[in-house]
N, C-alpha and C positions, 0 to 999 in steps of 0.2 A: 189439463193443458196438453194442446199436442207435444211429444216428446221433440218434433224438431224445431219449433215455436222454441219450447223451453231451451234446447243447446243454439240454437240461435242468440237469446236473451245471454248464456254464461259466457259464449263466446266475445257478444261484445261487451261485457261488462268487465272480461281481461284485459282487450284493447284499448278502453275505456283506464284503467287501471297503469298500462304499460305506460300511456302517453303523461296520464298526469306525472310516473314516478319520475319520468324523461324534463318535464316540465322543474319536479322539485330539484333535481339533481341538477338542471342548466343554471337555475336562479338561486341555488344556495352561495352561502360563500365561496370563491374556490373552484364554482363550478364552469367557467369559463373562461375562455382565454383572456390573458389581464398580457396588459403592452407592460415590457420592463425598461426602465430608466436609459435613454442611449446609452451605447460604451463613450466612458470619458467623464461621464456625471458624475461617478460614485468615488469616495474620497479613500474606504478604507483598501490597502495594500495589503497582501497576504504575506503572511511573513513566517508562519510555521510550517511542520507537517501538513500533507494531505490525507486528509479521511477520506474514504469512501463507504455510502450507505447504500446496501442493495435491495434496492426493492423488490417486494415480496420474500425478504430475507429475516432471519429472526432476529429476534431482539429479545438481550437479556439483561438480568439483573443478578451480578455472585453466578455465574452458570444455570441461572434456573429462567428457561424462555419464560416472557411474559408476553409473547403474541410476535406478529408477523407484521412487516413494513408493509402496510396500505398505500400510506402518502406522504409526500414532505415538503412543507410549506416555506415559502420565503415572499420576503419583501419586497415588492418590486422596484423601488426605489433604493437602495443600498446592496439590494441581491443576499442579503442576511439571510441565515436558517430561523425561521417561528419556531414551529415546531414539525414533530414528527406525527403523525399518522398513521394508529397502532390496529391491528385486528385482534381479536381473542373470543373465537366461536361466532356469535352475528352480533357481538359485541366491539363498537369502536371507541376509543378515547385516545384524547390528544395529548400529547408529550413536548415541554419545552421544550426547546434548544438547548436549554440548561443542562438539564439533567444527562443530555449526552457525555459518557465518559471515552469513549474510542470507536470507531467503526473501519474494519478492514478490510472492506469489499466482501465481507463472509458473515459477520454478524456483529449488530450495532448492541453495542456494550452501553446501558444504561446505569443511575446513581441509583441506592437504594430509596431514594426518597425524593421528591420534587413537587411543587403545589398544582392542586388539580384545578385547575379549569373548568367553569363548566362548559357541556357538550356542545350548546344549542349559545353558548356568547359567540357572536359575530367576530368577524375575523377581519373584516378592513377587505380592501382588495389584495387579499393574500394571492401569489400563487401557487398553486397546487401541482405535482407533479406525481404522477402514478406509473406504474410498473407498465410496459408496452405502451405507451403514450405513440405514438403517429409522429415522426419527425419530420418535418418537409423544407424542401428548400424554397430560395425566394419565389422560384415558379411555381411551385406547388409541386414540384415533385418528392416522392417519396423517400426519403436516405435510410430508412431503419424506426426500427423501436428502440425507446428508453428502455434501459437495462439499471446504471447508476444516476446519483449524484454526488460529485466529490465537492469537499469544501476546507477551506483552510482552522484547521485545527486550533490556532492561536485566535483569530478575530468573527470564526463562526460565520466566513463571505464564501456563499457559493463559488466555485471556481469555474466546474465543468460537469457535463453532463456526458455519459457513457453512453455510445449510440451502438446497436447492433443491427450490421445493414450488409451489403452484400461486399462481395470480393473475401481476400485472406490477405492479413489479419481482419475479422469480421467487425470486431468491435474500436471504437477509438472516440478520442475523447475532444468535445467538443465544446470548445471555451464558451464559457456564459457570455460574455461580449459579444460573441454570434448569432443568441435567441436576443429576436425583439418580442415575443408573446408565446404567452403557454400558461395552457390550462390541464385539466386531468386527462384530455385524450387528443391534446392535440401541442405540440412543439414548433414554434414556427421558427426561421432561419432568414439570416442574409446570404448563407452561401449558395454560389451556383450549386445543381446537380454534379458538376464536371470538379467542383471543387473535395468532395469525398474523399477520395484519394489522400489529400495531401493532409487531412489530418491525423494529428498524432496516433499511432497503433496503442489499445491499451490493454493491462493485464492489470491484476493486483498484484499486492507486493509477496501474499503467499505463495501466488500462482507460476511468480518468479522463482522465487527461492525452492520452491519443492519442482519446480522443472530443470534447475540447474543440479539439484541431489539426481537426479533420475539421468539427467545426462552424465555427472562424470563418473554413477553408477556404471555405465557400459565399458567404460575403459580399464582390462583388468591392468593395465599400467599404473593406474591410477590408487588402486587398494589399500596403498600406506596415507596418501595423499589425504584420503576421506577419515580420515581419522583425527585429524587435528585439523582439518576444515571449518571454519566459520562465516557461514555466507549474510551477511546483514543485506537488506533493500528497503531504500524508501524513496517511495513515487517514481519508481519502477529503476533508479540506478542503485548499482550492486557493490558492494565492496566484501573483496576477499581477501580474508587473513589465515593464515596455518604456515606449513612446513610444506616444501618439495625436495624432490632433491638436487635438480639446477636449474637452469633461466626456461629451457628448454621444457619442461615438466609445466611452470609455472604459465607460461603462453599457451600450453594446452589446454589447461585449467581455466586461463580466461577467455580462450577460444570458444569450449565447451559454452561458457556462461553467456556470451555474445549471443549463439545461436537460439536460445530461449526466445520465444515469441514476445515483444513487448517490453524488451534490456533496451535502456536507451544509454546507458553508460556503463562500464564494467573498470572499479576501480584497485588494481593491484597490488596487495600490499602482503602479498606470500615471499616469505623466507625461504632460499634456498639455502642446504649445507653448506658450502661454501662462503657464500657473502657471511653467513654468520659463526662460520670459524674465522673466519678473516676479518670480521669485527670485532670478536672477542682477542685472538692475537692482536690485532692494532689496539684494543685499549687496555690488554696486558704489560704493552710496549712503551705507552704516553704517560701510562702512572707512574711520578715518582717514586712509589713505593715496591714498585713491582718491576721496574724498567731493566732491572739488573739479571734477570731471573732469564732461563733459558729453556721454552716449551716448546711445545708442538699440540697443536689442539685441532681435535677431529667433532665436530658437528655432524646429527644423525635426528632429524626430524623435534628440532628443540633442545635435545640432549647433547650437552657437548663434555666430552674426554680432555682432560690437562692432563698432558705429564710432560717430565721433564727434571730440570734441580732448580732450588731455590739459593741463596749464599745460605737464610734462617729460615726457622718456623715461623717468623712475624712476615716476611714473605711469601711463605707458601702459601700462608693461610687469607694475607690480602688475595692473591689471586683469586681464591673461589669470590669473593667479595667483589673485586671487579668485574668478574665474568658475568656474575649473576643481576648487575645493574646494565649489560648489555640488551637492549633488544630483541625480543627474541628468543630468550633463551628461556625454557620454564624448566631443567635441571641441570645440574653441576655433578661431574663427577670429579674430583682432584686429587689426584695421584703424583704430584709432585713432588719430589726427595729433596732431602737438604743437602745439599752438597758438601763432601767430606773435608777438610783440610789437608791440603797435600805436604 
């Protein structure tokens, strides 16, 4: 056989090849864009936490990856999570909804155990969502690629889809009421082009939390500050708890935290020296048991100093008792004397 006869023959028997795989992948389950339910249809409310699953991100079980986010499927009609869509070498299998134990934009925490499906059982008109899916709006213009999808943790209802498209902040989050259809590589939109902008900017909750350590890292002001710091976030508002040492320290603190890409609230709740000498004196002052007693008390990043006299030792000794049921305070020193009889 002539040798270009033959690469003729191999060539279209790949093209031959490409289109059918093109064919299988459009007409399987999943593999096309499915219309979702209008906004307004769906009855259930979200009413927990938000998860977020990232696609193409791993997935484990105890710390040990069991493969990498493929897909993730929902109902179009409730916007429910089916399941997930796992890789593991050219190996794929499908994962309830169930078995999801947490996902935080970094890696979907699975249960050790969940019922296996099989491969090839039909899925309904699930739809499917894949990693850089095509976002577009009602004109067909282009907004970004999928990156996430979050979903409320309590009732398992998609909420929103994480778009990465242009401008800064790059990414933001884009309410499921907004997709009318979406399949594995294509997301379609009611919003205008012009409308991008005005949606929510997103980050995850770690990506909060370890940019606000990095910012009040910079401020050598700040050095005692970072040490009884506690920055909790979820769905991207912040709350901060520790010690400062006045009001002034502490607006720095949440300054810092504001300017992190994707804080939509920053909730205050640091202790300055003062407010919390001034709380332990006032409820040294209020207790019948202690009201007689004459201190002076110095607050220093939780730790607060009594001293002074007491009339007894059943008073001296309420005071650390008092102090220590104040707010705030995680040690006591008391140095308070009995006062002598004149």
């Amino acid at each position: 056989m002539d040798l270009t006869l033959a690469a003729v023959i191999i060539m279209g028997a790949w093209v031959v090849a490409i289109v059918a795989a093109g064919l299988v992948m459009s007409l399987r389950p999943g593999g096309v864009a499915v219309r979702l339910a209008p906004a307004g249809t769906t009855t259930s409310v979200p009413s927990g936490r938000r998860d977020e699953i990232l696609l193409g991100g791993d997935a484990e079980v105890f710390g040990n990856i069991r493969g990498r986010v493929r897909a993730v499927q929902l109902r179009p009609q409730s916007r429910q999570l089916q399941d997930v869509e796992l890789a593991s070498g050219l190996e794929g299998r499908a994962v309830p909804a169930s078995a999801i134990v947490s996902a935080d934009g970094q890696v979907l925490r699975l249960a050790d155990r969940w019922p296996e499906a099989p491969w090839d059982e039909p899925r309904d008109d699930a739809v499917t969502l894949r990693q850089d899916a095509t976002v577009g709006s009602a004109e067909g213009k282009r907004l970004g690629k999928l990156r996430l999808v979050c979903f409320d943790a309590s009732s398992g209802t998609v909420t929103a889809l994480v778009v990465d498209g242009r401008g800064t902040p790059s990414r933001r989050l884009l309410p499921i009421e907004r997709v009318t259809a979406a399949g594995p590589y294509r997301v379609t939109t009611d919003l205008k082009a012009t409308d991008w902008t005005m949606l929510q900017p997103f980050a995850t909750d770690w990506e909060i939390q370890q940019g606000i350590i990095a910012q009040v890292a910079t401020d050598p002001a700040l050095e005692t500050v970072r040490r009884s710091l506690r920055i909790d976030v979820e769905d991207q508002r912040v709350r901060l708890r520790g010690y400062v040492s006045d009001v002034a320290q502490a607006e720095r603190v949440a300054q810092l935290a504001r300017s992190v890409p994707g804080v939509l609230q920053v909730q205050r709740e640091l202790v300055s020296d003062d407010d919390l000498a001034s709380a332990v004196s006032e409820a040294i002052r209020r207790d019948p048991a202690t009201s007689a007693a004459q201190v002076q008390v110095i607050a220093r990043g939780g730790t607060v100093d009594i001293a002074g006299e007491a009339p007894d030792r059943a008073t001296a000794r309420r005071i650390e008792s008092v102090a220590r049921q104040v707010s705030g305070v995680a040690v006591v020193h008391n140095t308070v004397a009995v006062r002598q009889a004149s």
